[in-house]
C-alpha positions in Angstrom: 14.0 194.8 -26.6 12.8 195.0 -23.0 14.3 197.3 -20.4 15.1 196.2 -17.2 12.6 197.8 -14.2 14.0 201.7 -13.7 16.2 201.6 -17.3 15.3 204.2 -19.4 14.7 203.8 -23.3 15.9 206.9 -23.7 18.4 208.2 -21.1 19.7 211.5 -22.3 16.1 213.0 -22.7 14.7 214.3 -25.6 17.5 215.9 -28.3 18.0 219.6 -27.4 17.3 219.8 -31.5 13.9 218.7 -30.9 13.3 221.4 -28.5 15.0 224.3 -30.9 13.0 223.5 -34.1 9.9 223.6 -32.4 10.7 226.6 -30.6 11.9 228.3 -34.2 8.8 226.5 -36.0 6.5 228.4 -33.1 7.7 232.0 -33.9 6.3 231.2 -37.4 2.3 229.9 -36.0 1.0 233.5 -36.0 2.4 233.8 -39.9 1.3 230.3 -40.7 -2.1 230.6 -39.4 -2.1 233.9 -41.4 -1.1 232.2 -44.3 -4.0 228.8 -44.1 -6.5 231.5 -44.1 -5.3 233.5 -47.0 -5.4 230.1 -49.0 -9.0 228.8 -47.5 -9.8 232.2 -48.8 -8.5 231.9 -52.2 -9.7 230.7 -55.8 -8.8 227.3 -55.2 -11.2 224.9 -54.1 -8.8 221.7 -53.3 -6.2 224.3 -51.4 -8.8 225.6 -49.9 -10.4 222.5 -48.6 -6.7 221.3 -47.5 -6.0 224.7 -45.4 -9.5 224.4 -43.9 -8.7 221.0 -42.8 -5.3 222.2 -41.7 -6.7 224.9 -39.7 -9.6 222.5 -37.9 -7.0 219.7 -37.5 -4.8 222.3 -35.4 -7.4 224.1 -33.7 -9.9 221.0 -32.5 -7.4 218.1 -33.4 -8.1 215.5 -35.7 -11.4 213.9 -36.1 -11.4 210.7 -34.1 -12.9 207.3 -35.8 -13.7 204.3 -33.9 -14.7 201.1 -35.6 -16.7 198.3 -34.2 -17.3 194.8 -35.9 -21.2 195.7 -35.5 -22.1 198.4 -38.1 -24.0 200.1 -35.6 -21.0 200.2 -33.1 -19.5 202.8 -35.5 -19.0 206.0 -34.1 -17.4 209.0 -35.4 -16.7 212.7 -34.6 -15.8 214.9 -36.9 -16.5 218.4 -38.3 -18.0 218.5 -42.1 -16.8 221.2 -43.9 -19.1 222.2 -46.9 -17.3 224.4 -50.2 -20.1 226.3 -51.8 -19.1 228.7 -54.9 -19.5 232.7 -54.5 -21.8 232.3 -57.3 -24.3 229.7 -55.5 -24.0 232.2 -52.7 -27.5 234.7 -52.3 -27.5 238.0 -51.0 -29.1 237.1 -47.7 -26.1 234.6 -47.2 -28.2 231.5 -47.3 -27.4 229.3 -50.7 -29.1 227.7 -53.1 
């Protein structure tokens, strides 16, 4: 449907809903953010992989992908995230 020059999709604005959730949802980040890292933290390697992602996804946004028809057009920037168990872990910090 095309609008005519100066007709608004949306003419009332954005829901005054919209606005309350995400100001509710907000007073929760601190709590939230709390919470990822607990769970990065934890015993579990996939929820700790997914709150780790969660975290960087919030804090640098999501990695960005372009593809190209020419394999070397490819470009992508991300940030790899390597699990390593507590057990492969040496004392000096390095692993192995």
């Amino acid at each position: 449907m095309a609008f005519k020059p100066g007709q608004s999709g949306n003419p009332s604005g954005r829901p005054k809903v919209d606005f309350e959730v995400r100001q509710l949802a907000r007073e929760y980040g601190q709590e939230a953010i709390e919470k990822l890292v607990a769970i990065m933290r934890g015993d579990n390697p996939a929820l700790a992989k997914a709150a780790s992602e969660a975290l960087l996804d919030r804090g640098y946004g999501k990695p960005v992908q372009s593809v190209g028809v020419d394999p070397d057009s490819v470009l992508v920037q991300g940030i790899t995230v390597h699990f390593v168990s507590s057990e492969a872990t040496r004392e000096d910090g390095s692993h192995g």
